[in-house]
C-alpha positions in Angstrom: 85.4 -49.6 -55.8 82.3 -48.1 -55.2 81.4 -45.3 -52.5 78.2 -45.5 -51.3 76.5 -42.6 -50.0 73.0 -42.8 -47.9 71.2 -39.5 -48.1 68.2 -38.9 -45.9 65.7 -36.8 -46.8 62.3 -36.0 -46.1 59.4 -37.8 -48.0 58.4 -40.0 -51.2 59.0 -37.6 -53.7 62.6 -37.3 -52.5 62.8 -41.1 -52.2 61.7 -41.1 -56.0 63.2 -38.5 -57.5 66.8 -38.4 -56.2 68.2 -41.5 -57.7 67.2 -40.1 -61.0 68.7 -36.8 -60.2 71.7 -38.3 -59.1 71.8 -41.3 -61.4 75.3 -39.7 -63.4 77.0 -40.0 -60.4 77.1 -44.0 -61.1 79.5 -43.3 -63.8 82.2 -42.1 -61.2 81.3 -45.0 -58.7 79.0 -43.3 -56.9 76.3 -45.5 -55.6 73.3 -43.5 -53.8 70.5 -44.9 -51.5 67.5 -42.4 -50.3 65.9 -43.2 -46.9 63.2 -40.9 -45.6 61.4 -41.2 -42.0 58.1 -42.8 -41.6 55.1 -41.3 -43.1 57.4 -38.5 -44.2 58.1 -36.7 -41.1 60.4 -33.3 -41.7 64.3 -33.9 -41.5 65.2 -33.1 -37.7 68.5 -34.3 -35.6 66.1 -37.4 -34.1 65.1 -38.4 -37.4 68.1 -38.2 -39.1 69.5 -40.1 -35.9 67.1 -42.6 -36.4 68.2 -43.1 -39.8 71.5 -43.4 -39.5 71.5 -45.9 -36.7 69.1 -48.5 -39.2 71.7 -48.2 -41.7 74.7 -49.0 -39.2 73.8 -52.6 -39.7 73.7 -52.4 -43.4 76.2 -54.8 -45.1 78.0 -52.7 -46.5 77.5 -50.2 -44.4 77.2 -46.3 -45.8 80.4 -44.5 -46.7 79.1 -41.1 -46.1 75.7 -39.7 -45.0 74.3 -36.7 -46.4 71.4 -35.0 -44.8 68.9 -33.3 -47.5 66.7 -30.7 -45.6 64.4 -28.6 -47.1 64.8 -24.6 -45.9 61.3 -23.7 -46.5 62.7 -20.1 -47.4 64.4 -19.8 -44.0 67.8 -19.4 -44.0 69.3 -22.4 -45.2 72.5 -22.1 -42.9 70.1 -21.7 -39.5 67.7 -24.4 -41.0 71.3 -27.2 -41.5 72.8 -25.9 -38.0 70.3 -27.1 -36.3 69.8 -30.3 -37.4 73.5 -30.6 -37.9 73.9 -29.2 -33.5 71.7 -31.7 -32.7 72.6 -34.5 -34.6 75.9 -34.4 -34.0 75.2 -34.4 -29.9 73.1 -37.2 -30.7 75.8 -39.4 -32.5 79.2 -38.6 -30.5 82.4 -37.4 -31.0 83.5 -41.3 -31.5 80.9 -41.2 -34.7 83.4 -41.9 -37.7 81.4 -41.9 -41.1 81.0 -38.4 -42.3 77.9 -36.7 -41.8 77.6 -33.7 -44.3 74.5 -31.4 -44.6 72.1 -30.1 -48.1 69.5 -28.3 -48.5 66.6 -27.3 -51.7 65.8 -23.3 -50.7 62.2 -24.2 -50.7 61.6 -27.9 -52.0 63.6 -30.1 -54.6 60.3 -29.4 -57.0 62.8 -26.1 -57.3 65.7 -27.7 -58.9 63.2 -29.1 -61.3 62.5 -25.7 -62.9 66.5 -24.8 -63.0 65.9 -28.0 -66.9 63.2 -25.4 -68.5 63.6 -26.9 -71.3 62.9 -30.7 -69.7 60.4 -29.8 -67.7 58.6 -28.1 -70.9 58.8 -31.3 -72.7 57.4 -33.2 -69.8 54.3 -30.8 -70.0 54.1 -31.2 -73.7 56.0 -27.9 -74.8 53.3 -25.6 -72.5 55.0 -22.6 -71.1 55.9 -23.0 -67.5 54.2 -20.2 -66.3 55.5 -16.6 -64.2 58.1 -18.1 -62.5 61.7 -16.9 -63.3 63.4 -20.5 -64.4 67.1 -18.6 -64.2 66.9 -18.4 -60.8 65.2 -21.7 -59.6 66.1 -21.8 -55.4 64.1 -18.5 -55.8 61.1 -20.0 -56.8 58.8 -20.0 -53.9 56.4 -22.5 -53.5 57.1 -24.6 -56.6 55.4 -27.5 -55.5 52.4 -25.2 -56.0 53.6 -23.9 -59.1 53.7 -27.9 -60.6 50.5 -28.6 -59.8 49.0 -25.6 -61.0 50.7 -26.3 -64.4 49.4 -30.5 -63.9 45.8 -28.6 -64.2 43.0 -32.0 -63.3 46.4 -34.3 -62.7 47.3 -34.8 -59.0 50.8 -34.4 -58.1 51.8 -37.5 -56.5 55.6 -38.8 -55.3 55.4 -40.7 -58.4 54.7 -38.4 -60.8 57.7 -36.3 -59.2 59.2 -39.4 -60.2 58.2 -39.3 -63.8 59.2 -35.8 -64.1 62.9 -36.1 -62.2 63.4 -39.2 -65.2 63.2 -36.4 -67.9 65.2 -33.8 -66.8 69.2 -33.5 -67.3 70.9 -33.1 -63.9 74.1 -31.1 -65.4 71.9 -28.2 -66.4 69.8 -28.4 -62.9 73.7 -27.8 -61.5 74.4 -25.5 -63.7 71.6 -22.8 -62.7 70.7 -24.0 -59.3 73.3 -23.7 -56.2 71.3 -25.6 -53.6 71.2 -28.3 -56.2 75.0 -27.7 -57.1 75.8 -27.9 -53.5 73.8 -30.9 -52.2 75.7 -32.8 -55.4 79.1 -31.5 -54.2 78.4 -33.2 -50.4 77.3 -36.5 -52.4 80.5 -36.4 -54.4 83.4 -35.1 -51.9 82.1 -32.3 -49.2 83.9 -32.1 -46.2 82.2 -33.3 -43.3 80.1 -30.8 -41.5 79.8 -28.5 -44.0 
């Protein structure tokens, strides 16, 4: 039997790049679906709300929902507690599928610099730059970082894509706890948390 999870996040490149990221969880009967709100809009209770009451009518319906938010460098515990206050106000204490909150420290394009070694490949063996790859949800800005290693190519949701395909989500786990943590919700978090 297969669980499926529905994780709602906040644009294409999450859309794109998360089943790739998460595509070993298939092996233990883990199914995930990304949904993101229109013209990617950040994660916020209302959102997320609107999210989760689409995929009520699903056949089969979710088993779990995990909400991916990115913290922007905030504090990743006031940036989840507010979506999580609000979100759980907006769905009732009668609400039964478990709702269970993630977050990247800046933006998922961080997790992708915790596989050096992958994302070197990807970029033809080029050095990745000044950032410190041992400490990947410390990266700030890495979106910025990828494109200025891309040079004339524009980063697009798709190329996140491309890149997400090549890299090896065990070692991302390994060095980065944001990811680490969003993949423990996906698995078998406890809701809430």
């Amino acid at each position: 039997m297969h669980k499926r999870v529905l994780v709602i996040a906040s644009g294409n490149t999450e859309r794109l790049a998360l089943p790739h990221l998460t595509a070993h969880l298939q092996n233990h009967g883990i199914v995930i679906e990304v949904r993101i709100p229109p013209r990617n809009r950040a994660i916020t209770d209302r959102e997320a709300y609107n999210i989760i009451q689409s995929a009520q009518y699903d056949m089969p319906t979710p088993d779990k929902y995990v909400v991916l938010a990115d913290a922007d460098g905030k504090s990743p515990e006031a940036v989840l507690q507010l979506i999580c206050s609000g979100l759980s106000r907006r769905l009732g204490e009668y609400f039964e599928t478990a709702v269970l909150y993630a977050y990247a420290q800046w933006h998922l394009e961080a997790w992708y610099f915790a596989d050096a070694q992958g994302l070197r490949k990807f970029f033809g063996g080029r050095a990745l730059g000044s950032v410190d790859t041992s400490q990947p949800d410390g990266i700030q800005n890495p979106k910025e970082h990828l494109k200025h290693l891309l040079g004339n190519r524009r980063y697009t949701a798709r190329l996140s894509e491309e890149i997400a395909r090549m890299l090896d989500a065990r070692t991302i786990e390994q060095r980065s706890p944001s990811f680490a943590h969003f993949l423990d919700k996906v698995r078998n978090g406890m809701a809430g948390g």
